[in-house]
N, C-alpha and C positions, 0 to 999 in steps of 0.2 A: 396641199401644203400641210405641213406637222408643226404647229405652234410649238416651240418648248419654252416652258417656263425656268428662268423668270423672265425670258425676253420675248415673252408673246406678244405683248401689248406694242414694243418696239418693231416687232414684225405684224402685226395687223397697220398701223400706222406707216410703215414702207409701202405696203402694198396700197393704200389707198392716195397716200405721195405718187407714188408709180403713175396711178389711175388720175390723178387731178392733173399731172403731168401731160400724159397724153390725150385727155382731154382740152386743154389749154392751147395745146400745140396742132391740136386738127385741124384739117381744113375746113373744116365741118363746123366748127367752134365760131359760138354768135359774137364773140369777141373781136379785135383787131388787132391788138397788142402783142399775140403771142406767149410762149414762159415768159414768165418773171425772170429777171437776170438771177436773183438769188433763190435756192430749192434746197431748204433745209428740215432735218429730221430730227428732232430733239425734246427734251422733258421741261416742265414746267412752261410757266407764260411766257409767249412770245411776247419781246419789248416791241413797243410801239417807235423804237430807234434802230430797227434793223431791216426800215423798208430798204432802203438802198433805190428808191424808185423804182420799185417791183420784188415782191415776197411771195413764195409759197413759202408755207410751216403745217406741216401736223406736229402736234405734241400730243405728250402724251401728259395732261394736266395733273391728275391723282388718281388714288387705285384707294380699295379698300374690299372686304368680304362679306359677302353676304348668300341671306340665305335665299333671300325673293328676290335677283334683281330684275329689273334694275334698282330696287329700292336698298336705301341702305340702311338694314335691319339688324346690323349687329356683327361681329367679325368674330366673337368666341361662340364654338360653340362644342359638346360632349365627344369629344374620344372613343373610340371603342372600350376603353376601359372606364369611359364615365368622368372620367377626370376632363377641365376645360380644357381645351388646345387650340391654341390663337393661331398653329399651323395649317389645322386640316378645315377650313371650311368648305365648306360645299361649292362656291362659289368665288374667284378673283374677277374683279369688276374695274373698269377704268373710264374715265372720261378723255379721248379723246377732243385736239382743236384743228378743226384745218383753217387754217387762214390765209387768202389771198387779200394784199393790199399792191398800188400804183401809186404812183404819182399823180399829185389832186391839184387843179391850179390853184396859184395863189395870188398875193396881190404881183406886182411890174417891179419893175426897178424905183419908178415916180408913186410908187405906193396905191396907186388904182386897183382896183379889185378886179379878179378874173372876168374876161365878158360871159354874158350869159349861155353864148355857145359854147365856151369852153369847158362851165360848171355843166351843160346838158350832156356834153362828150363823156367827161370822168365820170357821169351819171351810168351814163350808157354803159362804160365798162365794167363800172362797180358790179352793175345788176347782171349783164353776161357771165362775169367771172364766176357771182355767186349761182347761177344757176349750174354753168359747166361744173362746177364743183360740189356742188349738193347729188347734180346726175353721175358725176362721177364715184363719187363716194358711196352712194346707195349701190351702185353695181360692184363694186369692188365688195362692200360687205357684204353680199348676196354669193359671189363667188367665194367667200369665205364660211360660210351659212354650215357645209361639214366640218371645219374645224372649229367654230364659234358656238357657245352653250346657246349664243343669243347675243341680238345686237337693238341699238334704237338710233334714230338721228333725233335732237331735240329740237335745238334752237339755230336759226341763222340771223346773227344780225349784221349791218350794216355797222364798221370802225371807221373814223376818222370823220372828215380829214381831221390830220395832226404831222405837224413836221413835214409838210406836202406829202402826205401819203394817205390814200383811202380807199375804203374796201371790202369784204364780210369775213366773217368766222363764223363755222358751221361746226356746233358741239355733237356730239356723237359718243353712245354708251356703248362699251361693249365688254362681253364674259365669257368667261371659260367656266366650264369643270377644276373643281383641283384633285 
């Protein structure tokens, strides 16, 4: 695959959507739940009102240039002719989110709070999801590794519950040449 900028970062993020997709949906998959009814691909934060009882999201959170990433070192830098150019860095850099959230119980109609099995269930699936998708995403960037200057996974945490929905997002750094 041939990244073209400016929509590389939107196509490294399809491809790893692609990947947490079919990761989710195997049979293979430590999950139960299957996709998420909603699989969306989009920029900036995912709202925390668009579980719909079930979310995939990569975004593509922010971008910036640098000369060491994944560090962000600065985004001007000398021209062939010396002069600064905020165009040509060595470096486009983005943070990546993939987020899977579900449906988390909550209290009953009589206000009682979810039983214990139930909270151990959506435990269960939180943690499935986020591993299917951590292994997923790792392999998707790895088959990216000749188009990509470079990539990192950071952080995965555990969101919610909120709005009966909960779940992880797994940050993930990635860079091109420009």
């Amino acid at each position: 695959m041939t990244l073209s900028r400016p929509l590389a970062f939107l196509e490294v993020g399809q491809v790893v959507l692609d990947a947490c997709l079919v990761a989710l949906t195997s049979p293979t998959a430590t999950g139960v739940d299957g996709a998420p009814a909603r699989v969306v691909l989009q920029t900036g934060e995912v709202p925390e009102d668009l579980c719909d009882c079930g979310l995939l999201a990569v975004s593509v959170l922010r971008s910036y240039r640098s000369a060491a990433p994944p560090a962000e070192t600065g985004g001007v830098v000398a021209g062939s002719s010396g002069a600064a150019s905020p165009c040509v860095p060595p470096y486009a850099v983005a943070e990546l989110a993939v987020r899977v959230v579900r449906c988390a119980p909550g209290p009953d109609a009589a206000g009682r709070p979810p039983t214990p099995a139930a909270l151990a269930a959506a435990a269960r699936q939180v943690e499935s999801d986020a591993y299917e998708v951590e292994c997923a995403t790792l392999t998707a960037l790895e088959a990216l590794d000749s188009d990509l200057a470079g990539w990192t996974v950071t952080t995965q945490q555990r969101v919610g519950p909120a709005g009966a929905c909960a779940g992880s997002e797994l940050r993930a750094v990635v860079w091109v040449s420009r």
